[in-house]
N, C-alpha and C positions, 0 to 999 in steps of 0.2 A: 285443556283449552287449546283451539287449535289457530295456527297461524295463522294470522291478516295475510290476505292475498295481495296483489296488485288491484284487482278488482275490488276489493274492500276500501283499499285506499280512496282508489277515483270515486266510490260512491259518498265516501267519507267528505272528501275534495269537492266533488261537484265537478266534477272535469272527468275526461276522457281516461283511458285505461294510456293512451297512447302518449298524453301528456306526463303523465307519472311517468311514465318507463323515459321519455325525454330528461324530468326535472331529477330523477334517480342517476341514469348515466352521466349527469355532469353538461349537459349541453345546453350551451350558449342559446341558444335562440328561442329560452321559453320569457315569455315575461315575467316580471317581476312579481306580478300580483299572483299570478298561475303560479309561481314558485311557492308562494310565501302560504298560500293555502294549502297545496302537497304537503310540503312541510310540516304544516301545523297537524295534520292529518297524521302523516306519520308516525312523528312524536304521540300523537294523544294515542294509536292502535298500538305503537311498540313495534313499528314493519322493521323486519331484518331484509336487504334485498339479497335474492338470492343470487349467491357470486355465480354458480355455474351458469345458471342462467345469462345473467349479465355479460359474463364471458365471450358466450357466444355471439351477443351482440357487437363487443368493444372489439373482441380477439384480444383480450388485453387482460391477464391473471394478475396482476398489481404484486406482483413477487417479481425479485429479484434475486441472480445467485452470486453471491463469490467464493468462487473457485479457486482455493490455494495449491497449487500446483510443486508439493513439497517432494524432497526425497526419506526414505524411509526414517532417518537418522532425526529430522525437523530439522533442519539449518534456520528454517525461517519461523513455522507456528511455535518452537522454542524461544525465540528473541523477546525482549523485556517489549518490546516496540509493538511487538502483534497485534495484543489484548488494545491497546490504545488505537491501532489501525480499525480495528472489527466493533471496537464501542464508537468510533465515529460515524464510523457505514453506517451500525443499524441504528445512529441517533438521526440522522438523514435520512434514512428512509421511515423511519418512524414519522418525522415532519412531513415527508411528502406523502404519508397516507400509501407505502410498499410494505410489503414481505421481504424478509430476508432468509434466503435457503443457505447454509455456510456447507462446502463440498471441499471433500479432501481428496487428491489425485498423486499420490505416490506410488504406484504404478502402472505399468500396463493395462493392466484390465481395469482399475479403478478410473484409468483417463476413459477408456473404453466405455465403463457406463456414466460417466459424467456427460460425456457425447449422447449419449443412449437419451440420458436423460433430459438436456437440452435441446435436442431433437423431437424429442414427445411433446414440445411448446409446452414446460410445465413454466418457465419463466418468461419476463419480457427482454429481456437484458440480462448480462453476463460481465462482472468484472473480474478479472483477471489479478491473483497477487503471486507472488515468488516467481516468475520461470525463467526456466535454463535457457541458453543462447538455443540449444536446439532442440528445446521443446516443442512438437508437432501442436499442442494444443490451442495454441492461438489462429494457426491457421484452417484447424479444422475446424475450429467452433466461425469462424468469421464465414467461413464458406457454408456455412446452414442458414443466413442472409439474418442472423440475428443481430444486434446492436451488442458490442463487444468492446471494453475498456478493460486497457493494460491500467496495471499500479506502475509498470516502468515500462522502456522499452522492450521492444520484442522483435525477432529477425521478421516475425509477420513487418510487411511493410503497408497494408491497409487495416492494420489495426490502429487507434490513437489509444495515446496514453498520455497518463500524469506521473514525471519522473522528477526526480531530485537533482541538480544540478552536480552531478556528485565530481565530476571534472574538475568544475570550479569549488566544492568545497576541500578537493585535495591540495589543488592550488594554495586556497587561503591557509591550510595548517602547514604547509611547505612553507610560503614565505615570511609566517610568524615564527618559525623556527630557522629561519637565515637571518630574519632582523634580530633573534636572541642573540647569533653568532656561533651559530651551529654549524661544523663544516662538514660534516660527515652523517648524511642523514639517512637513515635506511626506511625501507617501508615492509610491512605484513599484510600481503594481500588478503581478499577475501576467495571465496572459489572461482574459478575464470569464469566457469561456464558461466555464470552470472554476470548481466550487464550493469551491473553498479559495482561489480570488484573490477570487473576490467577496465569501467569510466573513471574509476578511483586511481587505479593502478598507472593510466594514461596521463590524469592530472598530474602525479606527481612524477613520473617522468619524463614530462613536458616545460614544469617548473625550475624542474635540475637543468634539465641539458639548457636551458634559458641563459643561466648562470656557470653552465659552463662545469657541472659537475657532475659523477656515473653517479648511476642509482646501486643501490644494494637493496636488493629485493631477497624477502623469505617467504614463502606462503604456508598461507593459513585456510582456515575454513571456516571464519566466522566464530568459534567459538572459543571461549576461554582457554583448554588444555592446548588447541592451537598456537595461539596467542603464546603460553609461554614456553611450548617447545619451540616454537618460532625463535621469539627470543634470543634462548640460549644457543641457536645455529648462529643467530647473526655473533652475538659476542666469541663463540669459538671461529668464526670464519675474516672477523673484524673485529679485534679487542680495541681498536679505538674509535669506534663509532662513536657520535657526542649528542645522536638524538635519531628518534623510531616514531614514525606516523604508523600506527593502524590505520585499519580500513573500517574497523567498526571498536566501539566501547568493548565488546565484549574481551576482544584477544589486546586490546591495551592492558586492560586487570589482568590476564592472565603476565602479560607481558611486564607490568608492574611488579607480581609477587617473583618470576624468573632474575629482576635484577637486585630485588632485595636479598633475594638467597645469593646472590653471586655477590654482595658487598657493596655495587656499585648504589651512589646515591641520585637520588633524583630529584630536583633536576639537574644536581649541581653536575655531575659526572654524566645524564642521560637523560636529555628532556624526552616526552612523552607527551604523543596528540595522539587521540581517536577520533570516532565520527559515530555519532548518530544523537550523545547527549544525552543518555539515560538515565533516570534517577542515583543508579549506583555510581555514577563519574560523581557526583558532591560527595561522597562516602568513604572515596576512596584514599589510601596514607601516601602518599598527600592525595587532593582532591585532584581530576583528572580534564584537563582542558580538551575541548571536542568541539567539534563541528555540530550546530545542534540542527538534526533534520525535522522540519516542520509534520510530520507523519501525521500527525489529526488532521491539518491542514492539508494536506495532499490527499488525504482519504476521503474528504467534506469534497475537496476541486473534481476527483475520480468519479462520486457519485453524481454532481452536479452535472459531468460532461457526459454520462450516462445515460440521465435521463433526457440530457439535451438529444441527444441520436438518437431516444425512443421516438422524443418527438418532435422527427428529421431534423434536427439541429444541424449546426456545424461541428464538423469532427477534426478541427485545427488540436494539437496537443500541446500539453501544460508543461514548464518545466518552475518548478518550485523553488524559491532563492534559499541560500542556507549563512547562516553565520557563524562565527567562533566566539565561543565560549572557553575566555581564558584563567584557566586556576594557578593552582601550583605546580602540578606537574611540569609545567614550562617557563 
C-alpha cells in the first residue's frame, strides 16, 4: 500500500496542496476550519509528513544534542546525578515534540567530530553538560551561530547557562557547621578545573575568612576513593580538625568510611556536610546532611532556556537556589 502524499491529503481536504503544507508545518495563519478538515484527512489516510522534506522548509530538524564534555575517567557521566539530569532533558523534550542526540566528548578528536557534527545542522540547538574551565568547546560551537546552553558556567562569555548557586550552597554548609560549634573546619574540593569545585571552594573560603578563620583545604576529584584519601591527609596534617565540608556526596562517603577506620566518631568528634544530596546521603552510618542541588530542575530551566533562543528568546542565565539537608552526620 503506498503512502498518502500531500496531494492525496488536499484532495481528501478539499483544499490546496499549499494549505496542507501550511496546517502541517504548524503555522498560525490557517483558519480554523481549513485546519480542522486537513486534520481530519490526515487521520482518516494515516499521512506521515515527511521530516526531510519539512526540513527544508522550517530549517528546523526538531532534534536536539547534549553534549557531555567528560574526561576519560567520567568525573561527571559516573555521578549518581547524571541519569536524573538526562531523564529530565529528554522528558522535556519529549513534551515539546524534540529529538534528543546524547554525544560524548572526551577527547580531542571526539570534540573534533562533535563540532563536525553540529556543523552538518544535524541539530537545532546544543546544550552543554560537565566542562572544564578551559574547555575550547563552548566557544567553538557558539561561533557556528547555533543556539548553545551551558548546564553551568563557562569562560565562553556569550554563552548562557543554568548553574547552581554553588557559592552560596557552600556558604549555607559552612555556617551550619559554625552554629554546631565547629572550630576548625576543613573542606575537599572538587577538581579546579571545574566551575562548580572552584565556586564551592570560593564559598567556603569566603564564609571562614568572614569569621575570621584559615581554611584547610585537601583536594579531591569528585569521587569517592578521593574523598577518603582526602580525608586521611587532612587528619594526618590536622588531627584536630572538628568538621569537613565536601564538595560533592560522593567524596563525603568516602570521607565517612576514612574516619571510621581512624576511630574518630561522627559527628561527635567530626561533623560531615556534602553537596549534591543523593539518594545514598539517607543510607549512609550515620545518614549524611548535604546541600540538596535541585539537578532535574536545573535540567527542565536548561532545556526551557534552549528552546527559548531557538526561538530568539532572551538569553539572560538561570542560577538555581539550593538548600540544606540536615541528618546526622552534623
Amino acid at each position: 500500500m503506498k503512502r498518502p502524499t500531500l496531494e492525496v491529503v488536499a484532495a481528501r481536504a478539499g483544499v490546496s496542496k499549499s494549505s496542507v503544507s501550511r496546517v502541517i508545518n504548524g503555522e498560525t495563519t490557517v483558519a480554523p476550519q481549513i485546519r480542522d478538515v486537513v486534520m481530519q484527512a490526515v487521520h482518516e489516510l494515516g499521512y506521515v509528513p515527511n521530516g526531510a522534506a519539512r526540513n527544508l522548509v522550517t530549517r528546523r530538524t526538531d532534534t536536539l544534542a547534549v553534549v557531555v564534555s567528560d574526561p576519560p575517567q567520567g568525573v561527571v557521566s559516573d555521578d549518581p546525578l547524571f541519569s536524573a539530569v538526562v531523564r529530565a532533558v529528554s522528558r522535556e523534550l519529549e513534551i515539546a515534540g524534540k529529538r534528543l542526540v546524547l554525544m560524548l566528548a572526551e577527547s580531542d578528536q571526539s570534540r573534533t567530530r562533535v563540532e563536525q557534527y553540529i556543523a552538518g545542522a544535524h541539530v537545532d540547538g546544543v546544550l552543554l553538560v560537565a566542562l572544564h574551565g578551559t574547555d575550547p568547546l563552548p566557544a567553538a560551537l557558539s561561533r557556528q551561530g547555533l543556539p548553545v546552553v551551558s548546564f553551568n558556567r563557562t569562560s565562553a562569555q556569550d554563552v548562557p547557562y543554568v548553574a547552581l548557586d554553588n557559592a552560596g550552597g557552600a556558604a549555607l554548609a559552612v555556617h551550619h557547621l559554625l552554629e554546631r560549634g565547629r572550630r576548625r573546619i576543613a573542606t575537599i574540593t572538587g577538581p579546579l578545573e571545574l566551575h562548580e569545585a572552584r565556586e564551592r571552594l570560593d564559598g567556603y573560603r569566603h564564609t571562614l575568612r568572614d569569621t575570621g578563620r584559615r581554611s584547610i583545604v585537601a583536594l579531591g576529584d569528585f569521587t569517592r576513593g578521593s574523598g577518603a584519601e582526602a580525608m586521611r591527609q587532612l587528619l594526618e596534617d590536622d588531627p584536630d580538625l572538628d568538621a569537613v565540608f565536601a564538595a560533592n556526596d560522593l567524596m563525603a562517603i568516602g570521607a565517612l568510611r576514612t574516619l571510621h577506620q581512624a576511630g574518630r566518631r561522627v559527628p561527635e568528634d567530626v561533623a560531615v556536610v556534602g553537596f549534591d544530596d543523593i539518594e545514598a546521603a539517607s543510607y549512609t552510618t550515620p545518614s549524611l546532611t548535604s546541600v540538596r542541588s535541585p539537578m532535574a530542575d536545573q535540567a527542565t530551566a536548561a532545556v526551557h532556556l534552549l528552546l527559548s533562543l531557538i526561538d530568539g528568546g532572551p538569553t539572560d542565565p538561570v542560577i538555581m537556589p539550593n538548600e540544606l539537608v540536615v541528618r546526622e552526620s552534623s
